[in-house]
N, C-alpha and C positions, 0 to 999 in steps of 0.2 A: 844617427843610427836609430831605424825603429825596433821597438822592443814589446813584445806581448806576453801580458801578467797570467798568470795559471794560477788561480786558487784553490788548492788541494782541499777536499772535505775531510772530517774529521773519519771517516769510514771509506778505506781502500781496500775492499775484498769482494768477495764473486758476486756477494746481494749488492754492493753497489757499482759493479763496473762498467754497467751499460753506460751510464753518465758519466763516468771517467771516462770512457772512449769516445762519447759522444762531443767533450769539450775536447781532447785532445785532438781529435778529427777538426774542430775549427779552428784551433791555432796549428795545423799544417796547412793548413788552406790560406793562411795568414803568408802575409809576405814580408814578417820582422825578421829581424835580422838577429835578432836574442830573444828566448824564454827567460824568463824569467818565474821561476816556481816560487811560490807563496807554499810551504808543507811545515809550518809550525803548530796548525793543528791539529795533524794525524794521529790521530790516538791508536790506529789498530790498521794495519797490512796484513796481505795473506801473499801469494806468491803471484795472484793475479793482477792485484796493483801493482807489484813491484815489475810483472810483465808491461804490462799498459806503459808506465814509465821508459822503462827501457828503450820500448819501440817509440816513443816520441823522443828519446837521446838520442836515437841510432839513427831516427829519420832527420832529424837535427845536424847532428855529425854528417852525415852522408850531403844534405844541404849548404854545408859551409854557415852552420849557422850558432849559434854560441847559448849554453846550457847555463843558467847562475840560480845557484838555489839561497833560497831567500829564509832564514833558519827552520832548515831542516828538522822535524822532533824526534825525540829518542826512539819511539817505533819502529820510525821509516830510517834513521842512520840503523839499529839495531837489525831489523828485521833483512835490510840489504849485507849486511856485514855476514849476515849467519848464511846466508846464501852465495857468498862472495863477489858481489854486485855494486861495492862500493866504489869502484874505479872506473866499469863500466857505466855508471849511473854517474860518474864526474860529481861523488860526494866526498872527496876526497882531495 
């Protein structure tokens, strides 16, 4: 099974999403068969990371391909919980 590593920056919000779109754009282009997210950094989310994410879960799921988050930080469990996005995000 191959598997491609996502390393989440410590800053997921609109000043840095360019870059978080731009790595997510090359793990769909990957042809692993698992994400695997690295987000034990994230110190701060806004609602646009927490979009970006989404839509690499949802293209993932749609793909037949498998989400694992690799610990998660209180921010990013937090900040998806308040928006109800915990289940869709497969943080749960």
């Amino acid at each position: 099974m191959s598997d491609y590593q996502i390393e989440l920056a410590d800053s997921l919000t609109i000043h840095h999403i360019e870059e978080l779109y731009g790595n997510l754009k090359i793990a769909f282009q990957s042809d692993a068969e698992t994400y695997t997210i690295s987000a034990a950094g994230v110190e701060s989310i806004d609602t646009s990371g927490l979009q970006a994410l989404l839509a690499l879960v949802k293209n993932a799921i749609q793909n037949q391909k498998q989400i694992l988050w690799d610990s998660p930080s209180e921010a990013l469990t937090s900040g998806a919980s308040k928006l109800g996005l915990t289940e869709k995000l497969r943080l749960a």
